[in-house]
PDB file of N, CA, C and O in Angstrom:
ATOM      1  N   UNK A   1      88.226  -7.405  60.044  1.00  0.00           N
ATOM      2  CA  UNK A   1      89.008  -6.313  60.581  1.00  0.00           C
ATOM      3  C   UNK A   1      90.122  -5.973  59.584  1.00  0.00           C
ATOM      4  O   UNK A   1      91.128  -6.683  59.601  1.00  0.00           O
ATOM      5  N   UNK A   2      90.042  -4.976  58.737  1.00  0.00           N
ATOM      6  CA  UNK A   2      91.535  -4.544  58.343  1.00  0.00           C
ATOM      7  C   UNK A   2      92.821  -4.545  58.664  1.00  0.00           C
ATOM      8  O   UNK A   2      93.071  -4.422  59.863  1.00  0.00           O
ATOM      9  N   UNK A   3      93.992  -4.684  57.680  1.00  0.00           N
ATOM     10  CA  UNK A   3      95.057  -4.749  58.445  1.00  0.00           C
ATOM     11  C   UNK A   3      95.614  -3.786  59.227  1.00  0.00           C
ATOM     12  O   UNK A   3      95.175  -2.636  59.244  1.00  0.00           O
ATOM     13  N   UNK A   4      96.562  -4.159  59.892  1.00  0.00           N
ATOM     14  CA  UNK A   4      97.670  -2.632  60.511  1.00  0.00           C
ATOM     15  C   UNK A   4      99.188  -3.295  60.064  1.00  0.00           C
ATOM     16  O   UNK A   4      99.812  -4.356  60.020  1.00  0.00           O
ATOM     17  N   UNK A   5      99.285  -1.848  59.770  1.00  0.00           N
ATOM     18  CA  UNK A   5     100.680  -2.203  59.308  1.00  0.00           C
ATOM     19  C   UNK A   5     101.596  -1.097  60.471  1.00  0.00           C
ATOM     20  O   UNK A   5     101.461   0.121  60.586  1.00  0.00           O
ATOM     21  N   UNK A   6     102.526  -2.017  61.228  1.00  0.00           N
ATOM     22  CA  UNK A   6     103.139  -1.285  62.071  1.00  0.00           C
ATOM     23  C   UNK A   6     104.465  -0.751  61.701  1.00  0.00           C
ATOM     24  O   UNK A   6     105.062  -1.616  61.061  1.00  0.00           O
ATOM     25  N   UNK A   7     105.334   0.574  61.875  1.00  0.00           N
ATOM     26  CA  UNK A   7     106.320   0.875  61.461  1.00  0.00           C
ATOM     27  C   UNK A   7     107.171   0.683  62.744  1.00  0.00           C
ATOM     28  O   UNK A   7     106.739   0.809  63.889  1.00  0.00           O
ATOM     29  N   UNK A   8     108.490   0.348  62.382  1.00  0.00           N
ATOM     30  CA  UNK A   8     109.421  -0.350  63.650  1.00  0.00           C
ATOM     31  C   UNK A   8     110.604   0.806  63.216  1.00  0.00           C
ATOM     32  O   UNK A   8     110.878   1.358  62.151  1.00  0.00           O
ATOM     33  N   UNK A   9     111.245   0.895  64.815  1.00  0.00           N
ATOM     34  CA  UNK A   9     111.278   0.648  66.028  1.00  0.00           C
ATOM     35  C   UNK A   9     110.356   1.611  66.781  1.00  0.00           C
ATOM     36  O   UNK A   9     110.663   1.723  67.968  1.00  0.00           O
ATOM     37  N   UNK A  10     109.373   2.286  66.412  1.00  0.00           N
ATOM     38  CA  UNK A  10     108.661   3.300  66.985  1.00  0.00           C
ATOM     39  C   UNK A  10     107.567   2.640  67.851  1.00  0.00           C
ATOM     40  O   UNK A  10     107.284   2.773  69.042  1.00  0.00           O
ATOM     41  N   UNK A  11     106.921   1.707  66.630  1.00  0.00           N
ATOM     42  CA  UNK A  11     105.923   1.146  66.739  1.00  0.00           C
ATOM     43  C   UNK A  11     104.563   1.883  66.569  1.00  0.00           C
ATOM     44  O   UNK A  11     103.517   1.610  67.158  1.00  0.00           O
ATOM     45  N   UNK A  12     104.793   2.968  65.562  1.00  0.00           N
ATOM     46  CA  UNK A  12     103.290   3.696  64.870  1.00  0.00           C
ATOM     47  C   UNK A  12     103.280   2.674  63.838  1.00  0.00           C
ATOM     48  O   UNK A  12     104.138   2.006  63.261  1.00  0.00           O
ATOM     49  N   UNK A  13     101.337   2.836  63.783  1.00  0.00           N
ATOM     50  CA  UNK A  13     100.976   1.900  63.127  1.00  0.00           C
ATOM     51  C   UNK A  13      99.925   2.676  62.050  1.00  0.00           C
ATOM     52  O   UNK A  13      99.676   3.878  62.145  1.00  0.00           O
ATOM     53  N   UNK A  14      99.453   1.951  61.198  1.00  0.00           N
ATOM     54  CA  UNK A  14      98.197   2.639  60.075  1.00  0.00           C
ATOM     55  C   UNK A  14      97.431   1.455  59.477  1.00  0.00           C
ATOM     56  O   UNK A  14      97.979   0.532  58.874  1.00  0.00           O
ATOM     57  N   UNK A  15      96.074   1.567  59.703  1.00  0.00           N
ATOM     58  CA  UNK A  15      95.140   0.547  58.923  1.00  0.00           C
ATOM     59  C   UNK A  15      95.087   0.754  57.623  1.00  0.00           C
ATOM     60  O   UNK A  15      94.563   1.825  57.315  1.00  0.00           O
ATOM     61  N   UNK A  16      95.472   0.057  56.714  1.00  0.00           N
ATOM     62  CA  UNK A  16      94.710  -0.189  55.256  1.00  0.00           C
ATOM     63  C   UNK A  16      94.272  -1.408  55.306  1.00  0.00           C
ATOM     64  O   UNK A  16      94.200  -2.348  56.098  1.00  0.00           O
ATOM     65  N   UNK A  17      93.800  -0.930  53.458  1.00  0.00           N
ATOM     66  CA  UNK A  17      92.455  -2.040  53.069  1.00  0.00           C
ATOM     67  C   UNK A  17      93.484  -3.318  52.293  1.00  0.00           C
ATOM     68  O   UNK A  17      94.243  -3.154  51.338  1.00  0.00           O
ATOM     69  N   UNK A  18      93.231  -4.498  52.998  1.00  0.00           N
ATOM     70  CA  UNK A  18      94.072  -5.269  52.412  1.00  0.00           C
ATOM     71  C   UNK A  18      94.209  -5.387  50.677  1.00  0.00           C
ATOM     72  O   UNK A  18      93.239  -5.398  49.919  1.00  0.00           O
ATOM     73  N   UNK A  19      95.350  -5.453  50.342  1.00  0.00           N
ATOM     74  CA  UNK A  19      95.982  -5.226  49.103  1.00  0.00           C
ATOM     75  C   UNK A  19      96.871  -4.471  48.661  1.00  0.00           C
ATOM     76  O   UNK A  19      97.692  -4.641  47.759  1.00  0.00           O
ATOM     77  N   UNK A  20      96.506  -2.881  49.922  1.00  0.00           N
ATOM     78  CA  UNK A  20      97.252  -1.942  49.530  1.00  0.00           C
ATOM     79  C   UNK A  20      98.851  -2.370  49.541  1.00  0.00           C
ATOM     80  O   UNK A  20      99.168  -3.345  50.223  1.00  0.00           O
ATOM     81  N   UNK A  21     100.017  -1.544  48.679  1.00  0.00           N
ATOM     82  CA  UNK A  21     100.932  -1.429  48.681  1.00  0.00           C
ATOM     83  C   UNK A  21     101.418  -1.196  50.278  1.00  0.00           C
ATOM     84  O   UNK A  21     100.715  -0.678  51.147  1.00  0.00           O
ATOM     85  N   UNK A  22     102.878  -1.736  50.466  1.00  0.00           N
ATOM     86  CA  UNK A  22     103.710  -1.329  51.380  1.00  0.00           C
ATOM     87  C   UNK A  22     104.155   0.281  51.189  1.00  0.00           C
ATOM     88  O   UNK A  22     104.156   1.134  52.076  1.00  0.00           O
ATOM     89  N   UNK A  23     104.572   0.471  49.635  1.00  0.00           N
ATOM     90  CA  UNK A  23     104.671   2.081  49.187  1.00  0.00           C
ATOM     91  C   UNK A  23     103.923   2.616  49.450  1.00  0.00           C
ATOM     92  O   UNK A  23     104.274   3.666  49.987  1.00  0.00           O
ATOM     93  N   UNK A  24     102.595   2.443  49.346  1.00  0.00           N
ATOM     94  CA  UNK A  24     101.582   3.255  49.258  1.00  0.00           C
ATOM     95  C   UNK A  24     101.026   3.749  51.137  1.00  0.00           C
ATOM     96  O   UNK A  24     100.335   4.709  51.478  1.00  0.00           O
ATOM     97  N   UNK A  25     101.629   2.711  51.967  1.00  0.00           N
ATOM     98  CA  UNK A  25     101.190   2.322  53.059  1.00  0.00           C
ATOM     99  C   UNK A  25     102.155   3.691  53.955  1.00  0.00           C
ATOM    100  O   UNK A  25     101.639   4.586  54.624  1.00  0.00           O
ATOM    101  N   UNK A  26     103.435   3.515  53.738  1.00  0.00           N
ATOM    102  CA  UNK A  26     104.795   4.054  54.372  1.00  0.00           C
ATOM    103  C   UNK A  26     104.040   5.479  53.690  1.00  0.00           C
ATOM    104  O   UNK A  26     103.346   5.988  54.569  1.00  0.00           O
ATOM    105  N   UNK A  27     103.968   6.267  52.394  1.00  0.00           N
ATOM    106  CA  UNK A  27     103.760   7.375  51.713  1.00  0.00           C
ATOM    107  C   UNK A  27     102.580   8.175  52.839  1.00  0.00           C
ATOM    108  O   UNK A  27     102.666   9.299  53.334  1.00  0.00           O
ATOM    109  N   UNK A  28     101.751   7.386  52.968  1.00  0.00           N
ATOM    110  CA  UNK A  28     100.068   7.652  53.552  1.00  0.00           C
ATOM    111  C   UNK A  28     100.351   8.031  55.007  1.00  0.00           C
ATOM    112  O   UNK A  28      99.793   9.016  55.491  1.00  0.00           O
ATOM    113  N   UNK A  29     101.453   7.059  55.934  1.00  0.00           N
ATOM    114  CA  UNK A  29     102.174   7.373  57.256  1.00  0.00           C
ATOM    115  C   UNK A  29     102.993   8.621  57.110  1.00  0.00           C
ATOM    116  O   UNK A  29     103.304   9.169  58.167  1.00  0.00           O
ATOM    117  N   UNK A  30     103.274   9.001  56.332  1.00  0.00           N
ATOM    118  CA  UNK A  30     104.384  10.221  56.053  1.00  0.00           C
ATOM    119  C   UNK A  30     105.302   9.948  56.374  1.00  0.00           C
ATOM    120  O   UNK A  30     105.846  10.825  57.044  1.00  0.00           O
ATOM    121  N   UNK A  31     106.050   8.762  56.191  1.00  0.00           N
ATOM    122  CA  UNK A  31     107.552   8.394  56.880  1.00  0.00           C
ATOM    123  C   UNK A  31     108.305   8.176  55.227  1.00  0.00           C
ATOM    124  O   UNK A  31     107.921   7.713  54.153  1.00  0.00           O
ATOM    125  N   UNK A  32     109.350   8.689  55.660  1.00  0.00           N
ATOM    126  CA  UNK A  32     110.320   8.578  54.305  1.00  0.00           C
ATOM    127  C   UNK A  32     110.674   7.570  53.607  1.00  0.00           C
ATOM    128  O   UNK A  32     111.025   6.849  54.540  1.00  0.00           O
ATOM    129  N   UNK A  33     110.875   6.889  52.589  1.00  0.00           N
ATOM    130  CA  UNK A  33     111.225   6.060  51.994  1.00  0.00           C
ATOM    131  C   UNK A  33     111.745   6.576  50.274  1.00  0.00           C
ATOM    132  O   UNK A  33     111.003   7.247  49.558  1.00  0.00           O
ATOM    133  N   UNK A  34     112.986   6.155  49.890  1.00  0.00           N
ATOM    134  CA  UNK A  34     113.100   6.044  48.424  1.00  0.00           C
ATOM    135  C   UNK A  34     112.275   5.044  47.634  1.00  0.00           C
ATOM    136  O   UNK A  34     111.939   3.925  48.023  1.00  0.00           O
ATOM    137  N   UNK A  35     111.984   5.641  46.409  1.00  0.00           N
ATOM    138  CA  UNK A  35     111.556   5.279  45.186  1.00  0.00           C
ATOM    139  C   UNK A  35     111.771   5.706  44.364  1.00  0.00           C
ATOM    140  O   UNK A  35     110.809   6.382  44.000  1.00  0.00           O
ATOM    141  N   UNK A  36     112.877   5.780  43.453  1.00  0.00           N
ATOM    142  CA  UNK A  36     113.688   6.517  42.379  1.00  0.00           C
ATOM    143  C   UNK A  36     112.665   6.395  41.315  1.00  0.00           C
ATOM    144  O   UNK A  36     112.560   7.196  40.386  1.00  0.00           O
ATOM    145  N   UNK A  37     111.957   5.412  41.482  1.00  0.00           N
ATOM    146  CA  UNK A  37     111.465   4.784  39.758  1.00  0.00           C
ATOM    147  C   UNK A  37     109.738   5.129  40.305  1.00  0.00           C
ATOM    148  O   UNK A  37     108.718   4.848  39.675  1.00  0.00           O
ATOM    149  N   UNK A  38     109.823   5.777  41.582  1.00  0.00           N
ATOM    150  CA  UNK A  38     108.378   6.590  41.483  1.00  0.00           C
ATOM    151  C   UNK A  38     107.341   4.937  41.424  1.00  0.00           C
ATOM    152  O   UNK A  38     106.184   4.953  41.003  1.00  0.00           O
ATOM    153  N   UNK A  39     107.826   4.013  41.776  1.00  0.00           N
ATOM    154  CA  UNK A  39     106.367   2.876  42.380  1.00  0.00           C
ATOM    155  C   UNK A  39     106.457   2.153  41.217  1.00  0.00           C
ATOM    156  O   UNK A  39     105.574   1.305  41.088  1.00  0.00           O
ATOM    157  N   UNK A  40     107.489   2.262  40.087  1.00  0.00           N
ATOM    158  CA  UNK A  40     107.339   1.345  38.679  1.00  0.00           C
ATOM    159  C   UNK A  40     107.291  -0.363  39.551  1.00  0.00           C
ATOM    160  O   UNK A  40     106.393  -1.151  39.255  1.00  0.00           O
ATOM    161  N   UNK A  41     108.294  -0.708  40.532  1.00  0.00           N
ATOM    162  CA  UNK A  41     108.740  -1.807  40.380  1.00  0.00           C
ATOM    163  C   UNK A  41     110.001  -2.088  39.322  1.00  0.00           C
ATOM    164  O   UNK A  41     110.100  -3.088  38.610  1.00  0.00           O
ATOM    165  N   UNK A  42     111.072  -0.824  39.393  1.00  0.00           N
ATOM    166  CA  UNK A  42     111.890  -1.204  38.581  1.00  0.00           C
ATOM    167  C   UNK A  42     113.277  -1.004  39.138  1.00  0.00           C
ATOM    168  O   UNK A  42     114.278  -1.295  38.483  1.00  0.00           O
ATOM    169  N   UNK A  43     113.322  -0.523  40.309  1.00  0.00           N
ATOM    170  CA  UNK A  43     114.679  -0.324  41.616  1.00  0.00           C
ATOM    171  C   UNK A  43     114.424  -1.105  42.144  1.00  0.00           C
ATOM    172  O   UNK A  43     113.691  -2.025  41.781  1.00  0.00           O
ATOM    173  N   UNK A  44     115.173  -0.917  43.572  1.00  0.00           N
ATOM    174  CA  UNK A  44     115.359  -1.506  44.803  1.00  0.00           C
ATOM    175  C   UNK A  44     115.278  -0.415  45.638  1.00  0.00           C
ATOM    176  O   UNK A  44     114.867  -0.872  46.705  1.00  0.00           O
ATOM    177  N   UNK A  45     115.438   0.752  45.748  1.00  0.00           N
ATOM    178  CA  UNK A  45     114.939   1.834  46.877  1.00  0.00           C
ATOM    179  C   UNK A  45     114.282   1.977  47.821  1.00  0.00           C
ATOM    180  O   UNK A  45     114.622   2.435  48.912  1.00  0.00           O
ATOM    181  N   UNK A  46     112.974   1.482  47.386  1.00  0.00           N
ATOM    182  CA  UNK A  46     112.036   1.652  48.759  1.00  0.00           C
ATOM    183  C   UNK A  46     111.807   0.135  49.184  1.00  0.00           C
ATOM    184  O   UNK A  46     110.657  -0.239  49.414  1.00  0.00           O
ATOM    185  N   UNK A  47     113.119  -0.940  49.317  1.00  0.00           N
ATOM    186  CA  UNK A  47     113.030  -2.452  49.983  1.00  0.00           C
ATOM    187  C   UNK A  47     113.169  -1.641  51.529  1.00  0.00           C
ATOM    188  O   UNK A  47     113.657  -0.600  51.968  1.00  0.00           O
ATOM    189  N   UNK A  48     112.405  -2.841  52.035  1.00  0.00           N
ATOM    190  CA  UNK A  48     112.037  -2.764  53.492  1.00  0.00           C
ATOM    191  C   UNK A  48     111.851  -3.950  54.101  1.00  0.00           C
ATOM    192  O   UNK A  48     111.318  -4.839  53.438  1.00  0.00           O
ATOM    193  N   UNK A  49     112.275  -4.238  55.583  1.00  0.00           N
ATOM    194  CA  UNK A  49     112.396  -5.433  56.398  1.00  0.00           C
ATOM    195  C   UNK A  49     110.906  -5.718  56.672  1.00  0.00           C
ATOM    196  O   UNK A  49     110.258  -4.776  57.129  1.00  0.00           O
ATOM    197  N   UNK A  50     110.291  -6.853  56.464  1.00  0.00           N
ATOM    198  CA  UNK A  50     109.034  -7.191  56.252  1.00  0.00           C
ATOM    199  C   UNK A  50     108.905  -8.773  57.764  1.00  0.00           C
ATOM    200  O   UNK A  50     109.717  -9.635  58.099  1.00  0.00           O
ATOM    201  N   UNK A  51     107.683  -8.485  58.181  1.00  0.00           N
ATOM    202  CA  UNK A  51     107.100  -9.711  59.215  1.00  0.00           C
ATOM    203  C   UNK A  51     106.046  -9.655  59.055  1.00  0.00           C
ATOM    204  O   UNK A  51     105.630  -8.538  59.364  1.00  0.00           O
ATOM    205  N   UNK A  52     104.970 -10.585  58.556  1.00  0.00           N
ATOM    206  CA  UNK A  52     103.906 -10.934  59.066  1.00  0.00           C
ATOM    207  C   UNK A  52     103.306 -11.014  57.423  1.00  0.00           C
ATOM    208  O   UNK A  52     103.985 -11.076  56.398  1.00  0.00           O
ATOM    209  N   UNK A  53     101.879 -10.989  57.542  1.00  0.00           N
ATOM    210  CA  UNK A  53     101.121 -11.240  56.870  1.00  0.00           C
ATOM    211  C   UNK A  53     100.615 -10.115  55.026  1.00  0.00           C
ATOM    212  O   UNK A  53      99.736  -9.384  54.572  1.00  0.00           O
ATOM    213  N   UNK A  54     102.181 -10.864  54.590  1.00  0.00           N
ATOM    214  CA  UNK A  54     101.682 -10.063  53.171  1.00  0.00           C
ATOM    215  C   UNK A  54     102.015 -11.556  52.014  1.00  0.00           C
ATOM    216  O   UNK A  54     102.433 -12.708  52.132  1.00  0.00           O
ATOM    217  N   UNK A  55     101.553 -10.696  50.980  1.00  0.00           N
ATOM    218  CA  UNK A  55     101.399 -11.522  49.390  1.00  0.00           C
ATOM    219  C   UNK A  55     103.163 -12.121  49.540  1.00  0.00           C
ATOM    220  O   UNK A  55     104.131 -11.651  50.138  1.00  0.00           O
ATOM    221  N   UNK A  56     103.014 -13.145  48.834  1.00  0.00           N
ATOM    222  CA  UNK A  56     103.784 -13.997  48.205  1.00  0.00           C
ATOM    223  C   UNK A  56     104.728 -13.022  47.419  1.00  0.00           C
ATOM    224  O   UNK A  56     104.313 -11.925  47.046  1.00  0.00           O
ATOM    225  N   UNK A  57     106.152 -13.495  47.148  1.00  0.00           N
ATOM    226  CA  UNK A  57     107.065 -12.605  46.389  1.00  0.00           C
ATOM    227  C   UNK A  57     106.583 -13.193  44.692  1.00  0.00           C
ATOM    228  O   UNK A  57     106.843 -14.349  44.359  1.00  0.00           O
ATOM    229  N   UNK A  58     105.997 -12.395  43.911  1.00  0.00           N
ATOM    230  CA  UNK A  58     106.309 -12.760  42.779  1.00  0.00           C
ATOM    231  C   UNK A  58     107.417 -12.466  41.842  1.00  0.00           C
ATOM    232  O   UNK A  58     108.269 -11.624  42.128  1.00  0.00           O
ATOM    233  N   UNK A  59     107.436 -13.186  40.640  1.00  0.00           N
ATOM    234  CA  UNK A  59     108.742 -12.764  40.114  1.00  0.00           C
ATOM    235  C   UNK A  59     109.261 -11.915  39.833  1.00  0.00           C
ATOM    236  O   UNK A  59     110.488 -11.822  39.816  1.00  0.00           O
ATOM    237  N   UNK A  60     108.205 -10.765  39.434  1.00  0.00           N
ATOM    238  CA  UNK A  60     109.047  -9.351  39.416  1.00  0.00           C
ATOM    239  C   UNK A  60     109.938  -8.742  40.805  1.00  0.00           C
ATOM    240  O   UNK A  60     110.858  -7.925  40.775  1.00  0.00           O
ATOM    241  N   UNK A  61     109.573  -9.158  41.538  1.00  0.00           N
ATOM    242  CA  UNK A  61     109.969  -9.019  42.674  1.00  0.00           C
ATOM    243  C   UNK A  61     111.277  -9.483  43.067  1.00  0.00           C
ATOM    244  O   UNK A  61     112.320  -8.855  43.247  1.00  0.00           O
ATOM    245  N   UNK A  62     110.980 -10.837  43.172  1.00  0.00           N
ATOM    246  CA  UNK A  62     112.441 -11.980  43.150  1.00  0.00           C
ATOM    247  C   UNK A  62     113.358 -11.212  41.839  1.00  0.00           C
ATOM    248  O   UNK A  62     114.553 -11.508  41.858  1.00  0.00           O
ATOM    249  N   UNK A  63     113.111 -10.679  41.208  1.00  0.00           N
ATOM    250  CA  UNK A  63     114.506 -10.854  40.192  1.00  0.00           C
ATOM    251  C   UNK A  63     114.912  -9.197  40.304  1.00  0.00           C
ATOM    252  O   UNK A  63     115.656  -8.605  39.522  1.00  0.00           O
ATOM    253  N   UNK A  64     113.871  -8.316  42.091  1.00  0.00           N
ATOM    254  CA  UNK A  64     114.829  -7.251  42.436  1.00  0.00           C
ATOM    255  C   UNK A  64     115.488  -7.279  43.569  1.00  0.00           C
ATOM    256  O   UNK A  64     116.382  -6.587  44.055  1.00  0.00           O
ATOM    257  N   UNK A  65     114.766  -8.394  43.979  1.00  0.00           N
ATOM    258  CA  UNK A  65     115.229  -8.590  45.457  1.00  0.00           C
ATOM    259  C   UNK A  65     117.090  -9.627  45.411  1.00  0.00           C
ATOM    260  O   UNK A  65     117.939  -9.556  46.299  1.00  0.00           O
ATOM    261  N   UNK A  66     117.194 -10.437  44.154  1.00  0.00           N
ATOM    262  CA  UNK A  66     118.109 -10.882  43.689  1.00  0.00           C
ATOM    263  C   UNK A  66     119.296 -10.124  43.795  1.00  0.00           C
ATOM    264  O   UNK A  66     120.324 -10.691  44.166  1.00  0.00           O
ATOM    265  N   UNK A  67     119.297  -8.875  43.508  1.00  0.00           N
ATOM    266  CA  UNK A  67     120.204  -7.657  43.407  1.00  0.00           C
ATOM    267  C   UNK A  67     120.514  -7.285  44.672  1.00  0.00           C
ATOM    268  O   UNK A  67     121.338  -6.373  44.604  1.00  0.00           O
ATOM    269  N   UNK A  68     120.233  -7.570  45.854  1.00  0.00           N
ATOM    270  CA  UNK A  68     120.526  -7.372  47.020  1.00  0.00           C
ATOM    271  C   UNK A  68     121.535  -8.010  47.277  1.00  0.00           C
ATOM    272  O   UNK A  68     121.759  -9.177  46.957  1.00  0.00           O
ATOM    273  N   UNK A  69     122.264  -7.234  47.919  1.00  0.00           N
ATOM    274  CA  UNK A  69     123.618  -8.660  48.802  1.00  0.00           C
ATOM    275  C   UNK A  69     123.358  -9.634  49.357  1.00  0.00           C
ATOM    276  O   UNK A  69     123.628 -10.830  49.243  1.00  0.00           O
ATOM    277  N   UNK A  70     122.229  -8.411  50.621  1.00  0.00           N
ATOM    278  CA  UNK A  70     121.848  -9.739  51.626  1.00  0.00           C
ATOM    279  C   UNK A  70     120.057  -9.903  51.563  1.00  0.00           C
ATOM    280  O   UNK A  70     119.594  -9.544  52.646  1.00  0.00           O
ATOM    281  N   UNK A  71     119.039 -10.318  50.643  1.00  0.00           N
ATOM    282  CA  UNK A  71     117.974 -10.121  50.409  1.00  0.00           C
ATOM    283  C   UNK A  71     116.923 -10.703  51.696  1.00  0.00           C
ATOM    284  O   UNK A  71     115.767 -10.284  51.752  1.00  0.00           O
ATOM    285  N   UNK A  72     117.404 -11.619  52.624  1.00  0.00           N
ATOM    286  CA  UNK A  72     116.813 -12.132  53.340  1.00  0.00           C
ATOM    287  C   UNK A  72     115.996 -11.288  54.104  1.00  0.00           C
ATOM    288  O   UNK A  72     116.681 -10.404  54.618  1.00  0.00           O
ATOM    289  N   UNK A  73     114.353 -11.172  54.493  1.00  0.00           N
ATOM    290  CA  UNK A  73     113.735 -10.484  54.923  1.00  0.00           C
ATOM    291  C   UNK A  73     113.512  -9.107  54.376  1.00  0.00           C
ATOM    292  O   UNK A  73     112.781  -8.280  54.920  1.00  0.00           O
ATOM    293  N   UNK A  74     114.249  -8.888  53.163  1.00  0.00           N
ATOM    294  CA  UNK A  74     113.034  -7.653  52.584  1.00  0.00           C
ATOM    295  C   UNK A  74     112.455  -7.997  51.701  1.00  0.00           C
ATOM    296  O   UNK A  74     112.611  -9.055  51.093  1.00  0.00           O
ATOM    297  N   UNK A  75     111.337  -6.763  51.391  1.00  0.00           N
ATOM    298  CA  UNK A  75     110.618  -7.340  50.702  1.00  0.00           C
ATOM    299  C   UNK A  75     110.806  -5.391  49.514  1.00  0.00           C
ATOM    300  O   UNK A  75     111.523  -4.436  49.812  1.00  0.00           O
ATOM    301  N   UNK A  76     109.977  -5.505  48.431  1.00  0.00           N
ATOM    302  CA  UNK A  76     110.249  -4.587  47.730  1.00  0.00           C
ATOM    303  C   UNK A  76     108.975  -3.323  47.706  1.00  0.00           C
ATOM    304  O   UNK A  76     108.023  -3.332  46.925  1.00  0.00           O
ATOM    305  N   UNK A  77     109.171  -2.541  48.491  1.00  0.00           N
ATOM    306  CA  UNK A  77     107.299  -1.990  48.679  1.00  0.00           C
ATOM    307  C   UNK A  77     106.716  -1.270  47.542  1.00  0.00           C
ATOM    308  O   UNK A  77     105.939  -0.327  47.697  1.00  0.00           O
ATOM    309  N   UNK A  78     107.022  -1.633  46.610  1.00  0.00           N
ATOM    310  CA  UNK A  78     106.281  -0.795  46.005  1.00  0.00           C
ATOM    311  C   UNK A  78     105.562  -2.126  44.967  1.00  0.00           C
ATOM    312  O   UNK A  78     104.737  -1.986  44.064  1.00  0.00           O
ATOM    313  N   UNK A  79     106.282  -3.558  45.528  1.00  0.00           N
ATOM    314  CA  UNK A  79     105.435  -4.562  44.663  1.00  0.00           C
ATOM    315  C   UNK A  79     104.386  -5.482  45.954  1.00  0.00           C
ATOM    316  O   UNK A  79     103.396  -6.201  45.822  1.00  0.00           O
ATOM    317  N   UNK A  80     105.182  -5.026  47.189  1.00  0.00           N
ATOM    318  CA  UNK A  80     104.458  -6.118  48.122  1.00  0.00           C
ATOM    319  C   UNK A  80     103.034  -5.525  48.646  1.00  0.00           C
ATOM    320  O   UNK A  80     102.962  -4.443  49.228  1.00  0.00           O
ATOM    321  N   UNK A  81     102.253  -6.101  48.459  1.00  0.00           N
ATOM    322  CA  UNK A  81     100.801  -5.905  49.212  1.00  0.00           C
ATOM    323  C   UNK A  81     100.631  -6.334  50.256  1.00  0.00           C
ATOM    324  O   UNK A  81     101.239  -7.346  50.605  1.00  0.00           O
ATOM    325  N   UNK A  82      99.766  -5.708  51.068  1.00  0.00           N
ATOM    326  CA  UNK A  82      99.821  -6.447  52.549  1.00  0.00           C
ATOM    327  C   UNK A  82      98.545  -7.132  52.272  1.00  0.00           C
ATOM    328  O   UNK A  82      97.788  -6.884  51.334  1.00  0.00           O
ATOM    329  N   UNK A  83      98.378  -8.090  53.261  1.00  0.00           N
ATOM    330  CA  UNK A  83      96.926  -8.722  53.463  1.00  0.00           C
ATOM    331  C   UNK A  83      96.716  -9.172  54.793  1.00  0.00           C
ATOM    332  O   UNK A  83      95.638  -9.738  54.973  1.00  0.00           O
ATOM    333  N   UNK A  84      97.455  -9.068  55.746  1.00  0.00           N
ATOM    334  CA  UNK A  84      97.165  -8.996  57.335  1.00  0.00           C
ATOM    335  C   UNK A  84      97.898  -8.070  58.161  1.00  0.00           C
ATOM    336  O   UNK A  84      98.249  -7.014  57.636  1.00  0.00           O
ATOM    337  N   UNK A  85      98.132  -8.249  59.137  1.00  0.00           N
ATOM    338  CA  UNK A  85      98.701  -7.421  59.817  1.00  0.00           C
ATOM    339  C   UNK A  85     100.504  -7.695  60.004  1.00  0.00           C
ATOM    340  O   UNK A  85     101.046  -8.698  60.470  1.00  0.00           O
ATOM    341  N   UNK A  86     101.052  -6.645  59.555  1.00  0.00           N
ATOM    342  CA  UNK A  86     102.446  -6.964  59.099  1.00  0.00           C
ATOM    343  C   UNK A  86     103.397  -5.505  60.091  1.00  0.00           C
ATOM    344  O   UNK A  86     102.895  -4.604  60.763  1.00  0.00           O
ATOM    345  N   UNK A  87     104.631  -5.750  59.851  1.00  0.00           N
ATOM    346  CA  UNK A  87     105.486  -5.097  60.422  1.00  0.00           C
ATOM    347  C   UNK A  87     106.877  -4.747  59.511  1.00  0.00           C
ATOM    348  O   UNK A  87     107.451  -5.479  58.705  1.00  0.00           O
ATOM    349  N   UNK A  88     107.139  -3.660  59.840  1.00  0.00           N
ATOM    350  CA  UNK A  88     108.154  -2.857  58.588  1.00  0.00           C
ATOM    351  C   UNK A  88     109.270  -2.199  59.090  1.00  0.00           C
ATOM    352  O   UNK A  88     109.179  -1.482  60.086  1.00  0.00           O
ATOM    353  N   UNK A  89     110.297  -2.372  58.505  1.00  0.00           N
ATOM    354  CA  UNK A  89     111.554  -1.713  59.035  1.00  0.00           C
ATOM    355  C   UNK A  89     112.241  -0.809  57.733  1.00  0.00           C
ATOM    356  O   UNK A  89     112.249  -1.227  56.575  1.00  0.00           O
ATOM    357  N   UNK A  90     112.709   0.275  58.087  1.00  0.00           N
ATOM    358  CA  UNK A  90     113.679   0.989  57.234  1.00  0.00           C
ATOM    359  C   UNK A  90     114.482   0.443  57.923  1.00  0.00           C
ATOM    360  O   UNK A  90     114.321  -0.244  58.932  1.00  0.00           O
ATOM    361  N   UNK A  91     116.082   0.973  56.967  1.00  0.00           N
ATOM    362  CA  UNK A  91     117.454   0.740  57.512  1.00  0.00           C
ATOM    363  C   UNK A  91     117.528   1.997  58.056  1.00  0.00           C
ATOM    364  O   UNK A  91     117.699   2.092  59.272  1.00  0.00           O
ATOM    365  N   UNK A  92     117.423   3.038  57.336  1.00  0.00           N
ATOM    366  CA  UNK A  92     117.235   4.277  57.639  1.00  0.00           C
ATOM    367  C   UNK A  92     116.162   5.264  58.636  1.00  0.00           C
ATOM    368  O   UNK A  92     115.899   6.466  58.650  1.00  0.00           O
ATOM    369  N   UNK A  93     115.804   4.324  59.275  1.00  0.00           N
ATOM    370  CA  UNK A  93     114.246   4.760  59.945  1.00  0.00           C
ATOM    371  C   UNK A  93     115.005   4.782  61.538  1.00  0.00           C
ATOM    372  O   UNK A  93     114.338   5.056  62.536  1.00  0.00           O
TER     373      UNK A  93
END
């Protein structure tokens, strides 16, 4: 079964094929998100509050998520892939 990735506090949701981007995931829902650097992986813009079942933070990641004040529970979407069924928060949403 593919994942769903649910958007919070609404609770609309969208199936992709596991791997896809969180960016790519939020873009495809039509819900807003920044990405200054356009999906490089080279901001922090489109970080988002993350639960459930995605990839491991790798280091490119960790050394944007570092730059956060408070980094706990986001994750960076335009590096995180999902691979189960996960749940997403804007601050702004």
């Amino acid at each position: 079964m593919p994942p769903v990735v649910t958007f919070l506090p609404d609770g609309g949701s969208l199936v992709v094929r596991e791997g896809t981007t969180l960016l790519a995931a939020v873009l495809r829902a039509g819900r807003p998100i920044g990405y200054s650097c356009r999906g490089r992986g080279v901001c922090v813009a489109c970080r988002l509050l993350v639960e459930g079942d995605v990839a491991p933070i790798e280091p490119a990641e960790a050394a944007l998520l570092a730059r956060l004040d408070d980094p706990e529970g986001f994750r960076i979407a335009c590096l995180c892939r999902v691979r189960g069924d996960c749940r997403v928060r804007a601050t702004y949403w």
